[in-house]
C-alpha positions as CSV (number, residue, x, y, z in Angstrom):
1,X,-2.4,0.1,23.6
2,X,-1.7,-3.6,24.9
3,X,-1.0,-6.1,21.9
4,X,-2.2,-9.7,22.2
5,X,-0.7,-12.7,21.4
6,X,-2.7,-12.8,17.9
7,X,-1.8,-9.6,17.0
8,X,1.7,-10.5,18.0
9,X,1.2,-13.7,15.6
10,X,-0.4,-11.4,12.6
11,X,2.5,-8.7,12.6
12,X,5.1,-11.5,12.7
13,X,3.0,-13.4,9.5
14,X,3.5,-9.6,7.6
15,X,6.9,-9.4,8.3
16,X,7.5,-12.9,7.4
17,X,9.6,-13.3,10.7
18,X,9.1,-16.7,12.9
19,X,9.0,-16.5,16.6
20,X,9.3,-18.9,19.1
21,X,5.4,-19.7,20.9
22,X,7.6,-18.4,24.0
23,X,9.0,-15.5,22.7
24,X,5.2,-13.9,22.1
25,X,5.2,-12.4,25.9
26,X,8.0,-10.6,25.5
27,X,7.3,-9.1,22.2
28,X,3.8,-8.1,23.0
29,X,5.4,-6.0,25.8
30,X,8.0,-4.2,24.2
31,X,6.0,-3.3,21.1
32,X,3.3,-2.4,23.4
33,X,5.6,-0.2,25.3
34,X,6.3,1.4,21.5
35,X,2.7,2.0,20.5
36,X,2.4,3.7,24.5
37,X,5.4,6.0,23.3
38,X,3.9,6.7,20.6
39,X,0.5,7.8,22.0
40,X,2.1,9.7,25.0
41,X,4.2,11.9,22.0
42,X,1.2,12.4,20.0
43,X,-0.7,14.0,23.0
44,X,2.3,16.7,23.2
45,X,0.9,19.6,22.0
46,X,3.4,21.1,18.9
47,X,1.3,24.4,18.1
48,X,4.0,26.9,17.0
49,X,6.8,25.2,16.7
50,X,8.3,24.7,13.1
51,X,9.2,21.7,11.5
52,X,12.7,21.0,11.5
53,X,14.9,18.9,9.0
54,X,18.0,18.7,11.5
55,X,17.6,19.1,15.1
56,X,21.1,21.4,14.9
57,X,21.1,24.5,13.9
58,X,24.2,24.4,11.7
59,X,25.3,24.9,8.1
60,X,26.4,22.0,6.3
61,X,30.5,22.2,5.2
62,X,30.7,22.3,1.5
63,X,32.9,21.2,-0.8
64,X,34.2,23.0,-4.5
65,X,31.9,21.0,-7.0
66,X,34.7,19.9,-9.4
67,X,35.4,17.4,-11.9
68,X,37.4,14.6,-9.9
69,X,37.5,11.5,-11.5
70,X,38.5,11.1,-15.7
71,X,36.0,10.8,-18.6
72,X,35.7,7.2,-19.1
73,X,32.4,6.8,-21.0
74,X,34.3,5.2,-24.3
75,X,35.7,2.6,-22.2
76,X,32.7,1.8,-20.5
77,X,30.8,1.5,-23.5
78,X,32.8,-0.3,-24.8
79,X,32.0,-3.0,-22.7
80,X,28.7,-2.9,-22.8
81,X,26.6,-5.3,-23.9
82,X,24.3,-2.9,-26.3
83,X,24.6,0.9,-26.8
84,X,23.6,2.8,-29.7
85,X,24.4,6.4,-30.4
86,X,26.5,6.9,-26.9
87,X,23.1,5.5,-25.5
88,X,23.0,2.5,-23.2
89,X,20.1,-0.1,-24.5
90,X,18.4,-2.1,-21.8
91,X,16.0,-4.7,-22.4
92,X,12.1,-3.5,-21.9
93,X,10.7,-4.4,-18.1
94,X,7.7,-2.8,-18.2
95,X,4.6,-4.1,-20.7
């Protein structure tokens, strides 16, 4: 997929980027070369193989799930600027 210079022009408009008239060659070609990349992986065929959420195969290290910092809820409320019944009041945001 080759990229012209208006496209070039319309993607930088969405990302509300300015480019330099002079720069729009070199960007067609290297996001060009993307969207090729692209293509060329989707064509792979990936029958069988399972999706994975790491490509290691390891375990992740855990840590003991412990208590390691002191209450300080009271003092924090404290400085709050509205709280009722241990409850922190914000002001509405949605109509």
């Amino acid at each position: 997929m080759t990229l012209e210079r208006a496209d070039i022009e319309k993607i930088a408009h969405l990302a509300r980027l300015q480019i330099d008239a002079e720069d729009i060659p070199l960007y067609a070609r290297n996001l060009s070369g993307i969207l090729e990349l692209v293509e060329q992986m989707n064509r792979v065929d990936t029958t069988g193989v399972e999706p994975m959420a790491h490509p290691l195969e390891m375990a992740q290290r855990l840590r003991r799930d412990e208590v390691t910092e002191t209450n300080q809820r009271a003092r924090f409320q404290r400085i709050a600027p509205q709280v009722e019944a241990g409850l922190y009041l914000v002001p509405k945001v949605i109509e």
